[in-house]
C-alpha positions in Angstrom: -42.3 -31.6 19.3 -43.7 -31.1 22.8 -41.1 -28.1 23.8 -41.4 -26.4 20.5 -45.1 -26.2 20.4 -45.0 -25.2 24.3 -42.1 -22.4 23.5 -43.9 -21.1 20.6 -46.9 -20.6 22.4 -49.4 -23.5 20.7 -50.8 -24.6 23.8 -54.3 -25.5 22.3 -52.7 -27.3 19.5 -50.3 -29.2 22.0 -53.3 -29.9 24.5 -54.9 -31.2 21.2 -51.9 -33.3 20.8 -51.6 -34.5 23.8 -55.4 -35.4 24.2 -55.3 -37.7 20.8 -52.4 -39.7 21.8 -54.1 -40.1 25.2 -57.4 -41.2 23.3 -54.9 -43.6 21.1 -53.3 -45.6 24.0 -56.6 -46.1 25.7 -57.7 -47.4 22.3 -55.1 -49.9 22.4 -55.1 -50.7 25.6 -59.2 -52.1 25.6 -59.1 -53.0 22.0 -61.4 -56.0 22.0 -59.0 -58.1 20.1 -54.6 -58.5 21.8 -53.2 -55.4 20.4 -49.4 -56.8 19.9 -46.7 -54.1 19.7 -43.3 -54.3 18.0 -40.3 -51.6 20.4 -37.0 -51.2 19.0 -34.6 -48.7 19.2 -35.4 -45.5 21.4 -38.7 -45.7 23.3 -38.6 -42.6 24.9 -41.4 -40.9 27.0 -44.5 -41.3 24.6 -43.3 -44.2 22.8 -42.5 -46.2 26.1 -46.0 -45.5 26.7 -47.4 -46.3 23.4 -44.8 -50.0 23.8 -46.5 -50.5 26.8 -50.5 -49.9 25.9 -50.6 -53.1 24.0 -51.9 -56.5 25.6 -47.7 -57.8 24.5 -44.8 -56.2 23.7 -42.0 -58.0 21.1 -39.6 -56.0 22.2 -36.5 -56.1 20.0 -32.9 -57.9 21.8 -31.4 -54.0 22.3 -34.9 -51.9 23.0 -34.0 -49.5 25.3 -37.2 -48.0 27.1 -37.5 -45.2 29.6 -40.1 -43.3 31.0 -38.9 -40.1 32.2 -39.3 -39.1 36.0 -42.1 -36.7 36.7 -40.8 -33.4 38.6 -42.5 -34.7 41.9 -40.5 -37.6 42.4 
């Protein structure tokens, strides 16, 4: 979704995007009340992230989660 808004030229709408899922994990992260989350599957990029924000992770027996490298490292 990322690198077809970015190749079609949305960049407000992707900054937009980006902004409210930003906004979401903080959310989770100082929830007043445990904010338990549930992986499975593919957690790729934003939804290692999103796996990760909660105060615990049930993470499924073959969750496989990766965080990609940033072009720095």
């Amino acid at each position: 979704m990322v690198a077809m808004a970015a190749q079609s030229g949305l960049l407000d709408q992707l900054e937009q995007t980006i902004k409210a899922s930003q906004d979401l994990m903080q959310t989770i992260r100082y929830f007043p009340k445990p904010v338990v989350t549930a992986p499975y599957g593919l957690a790729l990029g934003g939804g290692a992230e999103f796996a990760i924000s909660g105060a615990r992770a049930v993470a499924h027996a073959e969750l496989y989660i990766v965080l990609s490298k940033s072009a720095s490292d």
